[in-house]
TORGU-673593 format. One record per residue (C-alpha): residue in three letters; x, y, z. Coordinates in steps of 0.1 Angstrom, whole numbers, padded with zeros to 4 digits, always signed. Layout:
BEGIN
ALAXYZ;...
! end
This chain:
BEGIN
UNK+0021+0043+0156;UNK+0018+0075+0133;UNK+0002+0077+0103;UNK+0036+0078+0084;UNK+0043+0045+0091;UNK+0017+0037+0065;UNK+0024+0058+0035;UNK+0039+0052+0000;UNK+0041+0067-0032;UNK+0014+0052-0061;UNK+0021+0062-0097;UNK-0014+0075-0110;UNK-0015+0047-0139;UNK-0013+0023-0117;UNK-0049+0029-0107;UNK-0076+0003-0120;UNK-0104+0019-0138;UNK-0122-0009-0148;UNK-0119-0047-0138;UNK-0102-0073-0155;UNK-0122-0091-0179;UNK-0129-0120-0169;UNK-0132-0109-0133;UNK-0106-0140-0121;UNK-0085-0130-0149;UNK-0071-0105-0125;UNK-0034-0108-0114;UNK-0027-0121-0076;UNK+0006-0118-0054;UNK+0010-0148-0031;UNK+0026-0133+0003;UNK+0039-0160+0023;UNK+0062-0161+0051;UNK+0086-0180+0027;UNK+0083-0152+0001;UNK+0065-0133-0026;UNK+0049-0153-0058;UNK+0030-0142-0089;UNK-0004-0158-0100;UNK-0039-0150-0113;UNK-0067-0150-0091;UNK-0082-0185-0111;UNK-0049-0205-0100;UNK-0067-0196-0061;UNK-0080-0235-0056;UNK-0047-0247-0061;UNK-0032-0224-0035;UNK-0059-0233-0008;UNK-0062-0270+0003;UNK-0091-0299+0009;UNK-0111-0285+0036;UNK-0104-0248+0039;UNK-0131-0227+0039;UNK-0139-0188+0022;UNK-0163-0165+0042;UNK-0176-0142+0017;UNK-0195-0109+0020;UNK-0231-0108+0003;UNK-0239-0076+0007;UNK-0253-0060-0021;UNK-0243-0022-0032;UNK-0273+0003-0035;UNK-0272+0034-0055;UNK-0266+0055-0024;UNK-0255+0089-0037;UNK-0290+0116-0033;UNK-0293+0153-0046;UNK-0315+0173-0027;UNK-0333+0205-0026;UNK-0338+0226+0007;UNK-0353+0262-0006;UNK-0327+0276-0032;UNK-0298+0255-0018;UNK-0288+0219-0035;UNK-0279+0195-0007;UNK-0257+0163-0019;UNK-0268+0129+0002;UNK-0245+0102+0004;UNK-0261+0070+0026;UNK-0242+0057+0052;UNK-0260+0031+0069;UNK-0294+0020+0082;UNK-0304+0025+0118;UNK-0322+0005+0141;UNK-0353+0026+0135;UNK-0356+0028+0097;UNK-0342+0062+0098;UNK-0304+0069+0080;UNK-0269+0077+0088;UNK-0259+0101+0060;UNK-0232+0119+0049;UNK-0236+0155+0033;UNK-0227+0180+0012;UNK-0232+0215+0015;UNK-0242+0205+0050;UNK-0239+0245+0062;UNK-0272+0251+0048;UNK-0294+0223+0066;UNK-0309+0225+0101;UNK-0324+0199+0121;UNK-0363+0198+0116;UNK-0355+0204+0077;UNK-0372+0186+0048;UNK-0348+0179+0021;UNK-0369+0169-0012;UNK-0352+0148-0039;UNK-0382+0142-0063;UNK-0425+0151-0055;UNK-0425+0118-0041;UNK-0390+0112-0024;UNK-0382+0134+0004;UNK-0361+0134+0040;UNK-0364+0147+0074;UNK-0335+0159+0088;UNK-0339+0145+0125;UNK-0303+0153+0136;UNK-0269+0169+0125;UNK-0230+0158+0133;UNK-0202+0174+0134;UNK-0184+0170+0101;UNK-0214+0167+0076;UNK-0226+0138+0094;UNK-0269+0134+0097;UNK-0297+0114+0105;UNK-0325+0116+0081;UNK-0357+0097+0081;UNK-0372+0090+0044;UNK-0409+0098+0036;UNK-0417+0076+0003;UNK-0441+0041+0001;UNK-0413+0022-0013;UNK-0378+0033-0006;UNK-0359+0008-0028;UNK-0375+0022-0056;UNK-0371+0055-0048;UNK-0335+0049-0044;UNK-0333+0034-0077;UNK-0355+0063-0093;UNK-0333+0092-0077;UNK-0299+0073-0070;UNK-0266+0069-0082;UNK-0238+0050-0075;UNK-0210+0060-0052;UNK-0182+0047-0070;UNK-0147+0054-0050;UNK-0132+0089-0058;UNK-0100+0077-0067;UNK-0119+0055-0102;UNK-0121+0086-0129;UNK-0156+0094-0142;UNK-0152+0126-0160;UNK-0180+0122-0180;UNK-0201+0101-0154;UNK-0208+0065-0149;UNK-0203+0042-0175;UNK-0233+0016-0184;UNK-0209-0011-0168;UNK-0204+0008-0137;UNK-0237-0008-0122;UNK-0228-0042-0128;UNK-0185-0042-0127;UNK-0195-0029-0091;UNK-0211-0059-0072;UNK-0200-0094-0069;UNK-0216-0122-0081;UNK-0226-0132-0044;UNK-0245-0097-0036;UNK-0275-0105-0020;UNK-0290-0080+0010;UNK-0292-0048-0003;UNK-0271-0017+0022;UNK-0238-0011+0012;UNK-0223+0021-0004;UNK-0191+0002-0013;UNK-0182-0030-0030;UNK-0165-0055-0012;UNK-0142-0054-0037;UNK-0121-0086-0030;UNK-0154-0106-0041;UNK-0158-0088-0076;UNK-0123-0109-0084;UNK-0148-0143-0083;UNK-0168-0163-0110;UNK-0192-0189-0109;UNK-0161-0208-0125;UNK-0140-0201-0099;UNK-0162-0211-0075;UNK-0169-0247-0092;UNK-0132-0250-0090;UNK-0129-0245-0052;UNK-0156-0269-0046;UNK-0141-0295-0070;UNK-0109-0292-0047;UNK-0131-0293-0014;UNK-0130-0257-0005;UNK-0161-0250+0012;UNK-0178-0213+0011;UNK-0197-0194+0034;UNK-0217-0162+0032;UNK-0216-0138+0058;UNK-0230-0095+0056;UNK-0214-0067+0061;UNK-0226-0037+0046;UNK-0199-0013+0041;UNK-0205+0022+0048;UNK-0193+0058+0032;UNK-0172+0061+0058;UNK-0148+0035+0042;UNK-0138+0070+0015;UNK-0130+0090+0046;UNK-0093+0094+0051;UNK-0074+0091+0087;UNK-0072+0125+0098;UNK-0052+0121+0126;UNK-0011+0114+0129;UNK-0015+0091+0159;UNK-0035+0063+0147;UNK-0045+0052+0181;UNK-0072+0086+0182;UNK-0086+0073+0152;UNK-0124+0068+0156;UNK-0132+0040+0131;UNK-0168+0045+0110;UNK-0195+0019+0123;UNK-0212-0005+0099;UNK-0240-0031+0103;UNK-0233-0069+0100;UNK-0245-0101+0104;UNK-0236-0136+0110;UNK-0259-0163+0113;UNK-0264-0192+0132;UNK-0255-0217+0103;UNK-0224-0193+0093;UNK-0209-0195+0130;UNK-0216-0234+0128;UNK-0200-0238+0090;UNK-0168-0219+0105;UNK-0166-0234+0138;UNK-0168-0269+0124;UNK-0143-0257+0098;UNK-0119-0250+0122;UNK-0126-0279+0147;UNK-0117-0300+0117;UNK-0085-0283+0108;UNK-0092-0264+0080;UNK-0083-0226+0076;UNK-0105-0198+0075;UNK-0102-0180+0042;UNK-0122-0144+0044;UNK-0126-0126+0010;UNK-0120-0089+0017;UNK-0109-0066+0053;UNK-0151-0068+0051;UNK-0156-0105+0059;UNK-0124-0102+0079;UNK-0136-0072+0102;UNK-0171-0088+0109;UNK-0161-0127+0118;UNK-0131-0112+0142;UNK-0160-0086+0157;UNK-0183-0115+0163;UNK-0155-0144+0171;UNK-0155-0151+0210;UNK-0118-0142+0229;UNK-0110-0184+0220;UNK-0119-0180+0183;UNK-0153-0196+0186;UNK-0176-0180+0162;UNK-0210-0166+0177;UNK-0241-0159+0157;UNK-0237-0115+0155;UNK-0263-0091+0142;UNK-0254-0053+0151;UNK-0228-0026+0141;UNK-0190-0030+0141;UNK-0167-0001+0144;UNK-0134-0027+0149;UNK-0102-0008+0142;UNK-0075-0035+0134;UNK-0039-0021+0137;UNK-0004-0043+0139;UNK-0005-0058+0173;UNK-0042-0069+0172;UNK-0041-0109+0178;UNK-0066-0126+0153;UNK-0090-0148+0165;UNK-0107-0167+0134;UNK-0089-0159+0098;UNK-0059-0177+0089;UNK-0054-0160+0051;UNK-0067-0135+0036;UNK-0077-0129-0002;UNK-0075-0089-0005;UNK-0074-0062-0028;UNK-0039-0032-0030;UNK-0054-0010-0003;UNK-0052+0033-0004;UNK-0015+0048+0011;UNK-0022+0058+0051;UNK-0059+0040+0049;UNK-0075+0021+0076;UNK-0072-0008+0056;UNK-0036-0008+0050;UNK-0032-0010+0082;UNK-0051-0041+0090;UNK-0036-0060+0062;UNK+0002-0050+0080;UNK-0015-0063+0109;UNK-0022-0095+0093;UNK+0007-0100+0073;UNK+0035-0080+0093;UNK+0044-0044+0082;UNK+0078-0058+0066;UNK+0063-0081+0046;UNK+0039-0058+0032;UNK+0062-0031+0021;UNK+0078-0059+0008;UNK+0045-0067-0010;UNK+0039-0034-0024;UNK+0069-0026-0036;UNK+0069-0061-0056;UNK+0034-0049-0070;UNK+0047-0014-0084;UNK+0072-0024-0097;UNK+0058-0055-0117;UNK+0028-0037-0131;UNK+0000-0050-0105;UNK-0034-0027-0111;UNK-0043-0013-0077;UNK-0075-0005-0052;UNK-0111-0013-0062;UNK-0114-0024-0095;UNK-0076-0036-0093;UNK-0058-0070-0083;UNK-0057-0091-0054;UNK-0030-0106-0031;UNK-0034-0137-0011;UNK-0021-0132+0022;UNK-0008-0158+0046;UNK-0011-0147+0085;UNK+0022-0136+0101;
! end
């Protein structure tokens, strides 16, 4: 498949800059195999039935974006994920002007060494500081997708419209923005109709803002990112599904990690390790049965797995409902519900 077969054309406006307020105020598009029907995301426990059960993503979003000084030169640092060793996959800017063996210092009492270099800006740097959380937060800013306009910087909502209410273990340089749509509310509401939740962590890496460089899709390399299921998360699902409920994952994040840990006969295993899963249309699901997701980027990774899930028709179908009724699109946009082709 070519990287073609996954473009269309976006109007600008229809770019969310901000969430909806309330968060499951937010419009959502129902894509069944019997059709396509409008809904907000609060009518969502009426749509799933007694016994299904959502696998959400609790990883929690760090200020991941660095600026750094190596002599005269200002090095940008954008976290990518955390290494078995406590040292960092980065991502950086300006990346001509670093060598390995260099010390890149962000304040007198934050600074880096950079232990090796990748092709493509790409680095592993290990942090010198007695408490790099608060460092981070000192020195940090968020990394807010390129596509949400910030001419004049981050708004004082930014740190908060940019993590769900279930973020928990701090590591991801994204959102997974599928789980900003929810409210305790909501939540009460999908118990009340005996929709179960589970929390599973994926922490979602830069690499999720790097576009598909390739035409072929199949020489894609997908970006690796660290996740974890544990033992009572593989039971919750497992017994889920021995009972006949569906598997409802929140977000391509929940959905990428349960298929990368799910044995070849959809049994669930306990998982702790990096993914790098690359979900294009003929990939056979193992676990999820829906999928609650947001409007995904033309010729992005993700647009792909969703026509994987859904079937390619249908979602051209999907997204040319969505433009053309006003849906608000990508991060801070609206959600579909998908049902499994």
């Amino acid at each position: 498949m070519n990287l073609s077969d996954f473009d269309y054309h976006l109007p600008a406006e229809r770019i969310a800059l901000a969430p909806a307020r309330p968060r499951d105020s937010a419009r959502l598009l129902h894509v069944a195999a019997s059709g396509l029907s409008d809904h907000v995301v609060r009518d969502l426990p009426a749509m799933l039935r007694p016994g299904d059960r959502l696998v959400v993503n609790d990883t929690r979003v760090i200020p991941a974006q660095l600026t750094a000084r190596r002599g005269t030169a200002t090095i940008g640092i954008t976290l990518d994920r955390r290494l078995d060793d406590g040292s960092w996959h980065v991502l950086l800017r300006n990346a001509k002007r670093v060598r390995a063996g260099d010390i890149l210092v962000i304040d007198a009492e934050f600074s880096a060494d950079v232990a090796e270099l990748h092709e493509g800006g790409a680095a592993v740097l290990r942090f010198r500081t007695d408490d790099f959380s608060a460092a981070l937060a000192r020195c940090g800013a968020l990394a807010l997708p390129p596509y949400i306009a910030r001419p004049e910087g981050l708004t004082a909502c930014d740190a908060q419209d940019y993590q769900t209410m279930f973020a928990t273990h701090e590591g991801a340089v994204a959102a997974p923005t599928a789980g900003l749509h929810f409210t305790p509310a909501l939540l009460d509401a999908l118990q009340a109709r005996g929709v179960t939740t589970t929390r599973v962590t994926l922490h979602v890496g830069a690499g999720t803002f790097l576009p598909v460089r390739v035409q072929d899709i199949s020489q894609h390399k997908m970006h690796a990112e660290r996740g974890f299921v544990s033992d009572q998360a593989a039971a919750e699902i497992n017994a889920t599904r021995a009972a006949g409920g569906r598997i409802v994952p929140v977000g391509t994040t929940a959905l990428r990690l349960i298929e990368s840990a799910a044995a070849e006969d959809g049994t669930m295993r306990p998982f702790a390790g990096e993914t790098d899963i690359f979900i294009t249309p003929g990939y056979r699901f193992r676990v999820a049965d829906l999928l609650v997701t947001n409007f995904h980027l033309p010729q992005s990774t993700l647009l792909m797995l969703v026509s994987a899930f859904a079937g390619m028709a249908r979602i051209r179908a999907a997204y040319d409902h969505a433009i053309a009724q006003g849906y608000r699109f990508y991060s801070y946009g609206d959600a579909c519900l998908l049902e499994r082709a």
